[in-house]
PLY file of the C-alpha trace (Angstrom):
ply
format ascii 1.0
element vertex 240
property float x
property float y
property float z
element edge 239
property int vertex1
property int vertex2
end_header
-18.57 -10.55 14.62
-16.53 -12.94 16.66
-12.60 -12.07 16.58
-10.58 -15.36 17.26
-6.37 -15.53 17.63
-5.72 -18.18 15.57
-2.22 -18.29 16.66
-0.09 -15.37 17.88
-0.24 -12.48 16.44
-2.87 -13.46 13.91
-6.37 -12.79 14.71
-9.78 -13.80 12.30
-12.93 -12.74 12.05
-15.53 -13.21 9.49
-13.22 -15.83 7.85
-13.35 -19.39 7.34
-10.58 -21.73 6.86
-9.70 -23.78 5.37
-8.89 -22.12 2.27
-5.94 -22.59 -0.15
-3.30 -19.62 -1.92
-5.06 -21.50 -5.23
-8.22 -20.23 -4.01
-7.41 -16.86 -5.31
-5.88 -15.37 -8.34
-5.20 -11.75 -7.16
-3.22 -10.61 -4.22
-3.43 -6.70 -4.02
-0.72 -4.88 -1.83
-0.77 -1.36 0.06
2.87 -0.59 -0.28
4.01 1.97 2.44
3.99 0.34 6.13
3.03 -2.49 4.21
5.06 -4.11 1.67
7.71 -1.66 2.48
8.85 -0.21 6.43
8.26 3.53 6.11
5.93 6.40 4.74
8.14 7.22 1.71
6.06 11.17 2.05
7.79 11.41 5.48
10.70 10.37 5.07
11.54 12.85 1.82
10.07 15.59 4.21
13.14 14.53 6.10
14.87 16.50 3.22
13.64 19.77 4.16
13.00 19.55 7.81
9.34 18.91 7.72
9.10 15.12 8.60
6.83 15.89 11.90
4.62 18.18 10.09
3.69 15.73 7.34
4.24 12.44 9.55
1.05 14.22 12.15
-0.87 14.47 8.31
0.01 11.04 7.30
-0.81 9.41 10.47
-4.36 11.23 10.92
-5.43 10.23 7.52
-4.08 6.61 7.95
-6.32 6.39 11.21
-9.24 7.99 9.27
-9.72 10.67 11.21
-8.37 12.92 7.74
-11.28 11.72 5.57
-10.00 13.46 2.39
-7.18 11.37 1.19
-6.74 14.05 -2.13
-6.65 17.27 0.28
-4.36 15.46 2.47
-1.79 14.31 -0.09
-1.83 17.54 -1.60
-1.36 19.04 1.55
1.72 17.21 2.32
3.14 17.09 -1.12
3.50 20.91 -1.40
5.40 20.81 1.74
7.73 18.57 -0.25
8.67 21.48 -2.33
12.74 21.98 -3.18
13.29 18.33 -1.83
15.91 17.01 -5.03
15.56 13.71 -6.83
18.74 12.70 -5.03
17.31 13.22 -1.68
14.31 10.58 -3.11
17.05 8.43 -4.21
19.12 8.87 -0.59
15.60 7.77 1.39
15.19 4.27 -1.21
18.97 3.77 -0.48
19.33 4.04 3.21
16.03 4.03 4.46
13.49 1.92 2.56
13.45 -1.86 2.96
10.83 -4.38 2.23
9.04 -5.65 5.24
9.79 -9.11 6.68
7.88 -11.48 4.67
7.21 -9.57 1.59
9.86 -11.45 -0.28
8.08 -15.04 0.29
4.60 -13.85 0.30
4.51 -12.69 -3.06
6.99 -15.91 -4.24
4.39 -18.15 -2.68
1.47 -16.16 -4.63
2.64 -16.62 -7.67
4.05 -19.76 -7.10
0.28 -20.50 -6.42
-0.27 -19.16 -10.09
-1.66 -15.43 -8.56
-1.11 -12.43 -10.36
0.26 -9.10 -7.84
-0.97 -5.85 -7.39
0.72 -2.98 -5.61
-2.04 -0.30 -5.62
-0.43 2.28 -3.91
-1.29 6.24 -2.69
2.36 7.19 -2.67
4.87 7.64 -5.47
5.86 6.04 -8.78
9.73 7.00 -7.57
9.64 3.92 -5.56
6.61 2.06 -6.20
8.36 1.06 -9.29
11.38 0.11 -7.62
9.71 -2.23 -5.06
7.59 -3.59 -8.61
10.85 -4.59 -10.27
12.53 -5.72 -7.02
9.11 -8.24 -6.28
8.05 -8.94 -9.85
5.00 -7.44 -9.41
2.48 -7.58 -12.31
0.50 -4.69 -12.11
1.06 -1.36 -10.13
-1.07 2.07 -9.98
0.55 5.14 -8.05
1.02 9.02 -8.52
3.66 10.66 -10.12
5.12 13.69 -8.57
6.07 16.96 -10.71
10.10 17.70 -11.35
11.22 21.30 -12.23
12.62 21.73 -15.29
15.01 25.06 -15.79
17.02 26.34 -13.15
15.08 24.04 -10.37
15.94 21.27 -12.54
16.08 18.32 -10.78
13.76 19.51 -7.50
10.26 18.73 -6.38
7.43 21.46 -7.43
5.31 20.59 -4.43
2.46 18.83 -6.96
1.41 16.10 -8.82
0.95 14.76 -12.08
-2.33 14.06 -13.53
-2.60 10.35 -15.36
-4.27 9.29 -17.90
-6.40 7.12 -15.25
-7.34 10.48 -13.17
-5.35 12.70 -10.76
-4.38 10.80 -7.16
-4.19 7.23 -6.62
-7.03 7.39 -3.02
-9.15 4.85 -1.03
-11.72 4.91 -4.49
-8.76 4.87 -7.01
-7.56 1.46 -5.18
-10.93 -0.13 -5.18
-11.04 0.70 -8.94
-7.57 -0.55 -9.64
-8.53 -3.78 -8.12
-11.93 -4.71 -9.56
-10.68 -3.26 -13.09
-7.36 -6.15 -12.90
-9.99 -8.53 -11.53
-12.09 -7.80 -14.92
-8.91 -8.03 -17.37
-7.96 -11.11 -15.28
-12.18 -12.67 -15.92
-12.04 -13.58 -12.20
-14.72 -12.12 -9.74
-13.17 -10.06 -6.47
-14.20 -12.89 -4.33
-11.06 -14.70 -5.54
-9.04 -11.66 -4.49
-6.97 -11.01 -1.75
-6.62 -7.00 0.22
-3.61 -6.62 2.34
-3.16 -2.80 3.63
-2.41 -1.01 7.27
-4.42 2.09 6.95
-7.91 3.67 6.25
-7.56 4.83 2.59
-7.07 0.75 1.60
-11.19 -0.31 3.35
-12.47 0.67 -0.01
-10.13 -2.26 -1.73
-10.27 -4.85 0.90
-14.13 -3.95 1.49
-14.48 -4.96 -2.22
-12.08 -8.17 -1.98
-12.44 -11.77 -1.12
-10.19 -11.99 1.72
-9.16 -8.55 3.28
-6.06 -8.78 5.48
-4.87 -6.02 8.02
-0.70 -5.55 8.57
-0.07 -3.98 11.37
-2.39 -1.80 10.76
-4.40 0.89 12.69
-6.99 0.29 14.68
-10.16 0.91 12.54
-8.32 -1.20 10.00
-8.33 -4.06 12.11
-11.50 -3.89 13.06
-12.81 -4.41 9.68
-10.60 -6.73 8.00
-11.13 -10.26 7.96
-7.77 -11.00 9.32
-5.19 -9.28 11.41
-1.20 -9.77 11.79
-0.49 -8.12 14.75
2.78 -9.73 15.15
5.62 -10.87 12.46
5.93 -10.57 8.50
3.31 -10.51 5.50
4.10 -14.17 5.74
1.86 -15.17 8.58
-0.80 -15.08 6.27
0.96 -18.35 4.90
0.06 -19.61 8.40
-3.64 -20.15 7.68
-3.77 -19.96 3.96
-1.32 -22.79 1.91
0 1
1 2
2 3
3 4
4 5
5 6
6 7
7 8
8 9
9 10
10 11
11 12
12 13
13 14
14 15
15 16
16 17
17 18
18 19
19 20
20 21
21 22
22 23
23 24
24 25
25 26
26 27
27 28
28 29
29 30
30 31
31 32
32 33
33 34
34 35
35 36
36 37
37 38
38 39
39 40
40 41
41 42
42 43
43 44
44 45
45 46
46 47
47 48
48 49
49 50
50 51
51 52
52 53
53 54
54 55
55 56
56 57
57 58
58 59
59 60
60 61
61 62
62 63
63 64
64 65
65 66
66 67
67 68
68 69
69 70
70 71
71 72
72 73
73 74
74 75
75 76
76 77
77 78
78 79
79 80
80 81
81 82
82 83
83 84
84 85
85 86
86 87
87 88
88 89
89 90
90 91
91 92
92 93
93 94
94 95
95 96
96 97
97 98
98 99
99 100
100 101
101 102
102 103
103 104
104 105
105 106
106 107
107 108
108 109
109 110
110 111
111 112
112 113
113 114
114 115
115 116
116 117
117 118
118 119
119 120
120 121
121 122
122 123
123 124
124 125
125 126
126 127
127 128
128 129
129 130
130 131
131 132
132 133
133 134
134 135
135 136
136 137
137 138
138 139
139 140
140 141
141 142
142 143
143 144
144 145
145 146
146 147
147 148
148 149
149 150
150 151
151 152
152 153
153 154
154 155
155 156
156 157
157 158
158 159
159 160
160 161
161 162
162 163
163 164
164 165
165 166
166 167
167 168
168 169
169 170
170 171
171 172
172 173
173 174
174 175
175 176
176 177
177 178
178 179
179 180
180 181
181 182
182 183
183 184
184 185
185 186
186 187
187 188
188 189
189 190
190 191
191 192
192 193
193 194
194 195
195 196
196 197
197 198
198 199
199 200
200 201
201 202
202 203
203 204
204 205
205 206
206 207
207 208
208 209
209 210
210 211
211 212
212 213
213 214
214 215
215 216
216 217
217 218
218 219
219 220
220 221
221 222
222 223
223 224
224 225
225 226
226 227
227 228
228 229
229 230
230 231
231 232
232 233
233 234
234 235
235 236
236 237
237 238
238 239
């Protein structure tokens, strides 16, 4: 498969414009390092001193070289133990931001009539947040477990079970998206993939259009497109 830079910064392969934002109905967002500028897991393990522990996880399984998305989270969850809601709310405060673009991407989608996804294998904490702050329209992400008692208030180091299974993964995302594609009656062709890191291949594998941000390598070697440089907005660049 031939890669061609179609302008800066933006490669394609396996893609063939022209095609229009009204070509698709679904645009389905990775949210950390994509939508948003950090790893929300590392940055709580800020909290407790253990940021380069669980960054080294975190980048490993976003290269793929962690296959086990569920261990992996696990792993670095319980290493998240005694961090305190208000630490969570200190890292959305002064360290989370949306990442250049985001804002008119998703305005232009659903300008465009598209519904948004933010499939996510981080937290609810802030996945909501980011949903309220974007108007997404549908989101799927875990929930991490709160003590209750005299912890009240701190992280237990685990996770909540949903009613929809246990840990938002790579297979979860997939799901998420063909399931809003079904309650939507549109087929996954006219969906769009953005993500940065291995555990999204099984949704943009699935999709339409799959669209790598900044993204690591074996990610951009598989998607369809590439932004290497600038915001989620480039993608306006060959899609309008």
């Amino acid at each position: 498969m031939t890669a061609i830079e179609s302008a800066p910064g933006l490669v394609t392969q396996g893609f063939v414009p022209p095609l229009k934002l009204a070509d698709f109905k679904l645009i389905a967002f990775d949210m950390d390092s994509t939508l948003i500028n950090i790893e929300c897991v590392d940055e709580i393990a800020d909290a407790v001193g253990r940021k380069e522990e669980v960054a080294a996880i975190t980048e490993a399984t976003m290269r793929g070289e962690i296959t086990n998305f569920k261990d992996s989270l696990r792993k670095r969850v319980a290493l998240l133990r005694g961090v305190t809601v208000a630490d969570m709310e200190q890292v959305y405060v002064e360290r989370l931001q949306l990442n250049p673009g985001a804002t008119e991407l998703v305005a232009a989608c659903k300008a465009a009539g598209m519904k948004v996804l933010l499939v996510s294998g981080g937290f609810t904490f802030f996945s909501d947040r980011v949903r309220d702050r974007l108007g997404i329209d549908y989101t799927r992400a875990n929930v991490l477990e709160i003590e209750s008692g005299p912890n009240c208030g701190q992280l237990t180091g685990r996770l909540v079970d949903q009613d929809w299974g246990d840990i938002c993964d790579g297979e979860e995302k997939r799901k998420m998206l063909l399931q809003t594609c079904t309650l939507l009656g549109i087929s996954p062709q006219q969906a769009i993939a953005m993500g940065d890191g291995a555990n999204d291949l099984p949704m943009m594998g699935v999709a339409g259009l799959s669209v790598a941000y900044h993204a690591k390598p074996k990610v951009r070697e598989q998607a369809m497109v590439a932004i290497h440089q600038g915001g989620l907005d480039r993608l306006l660049d060959i899609l309008r």
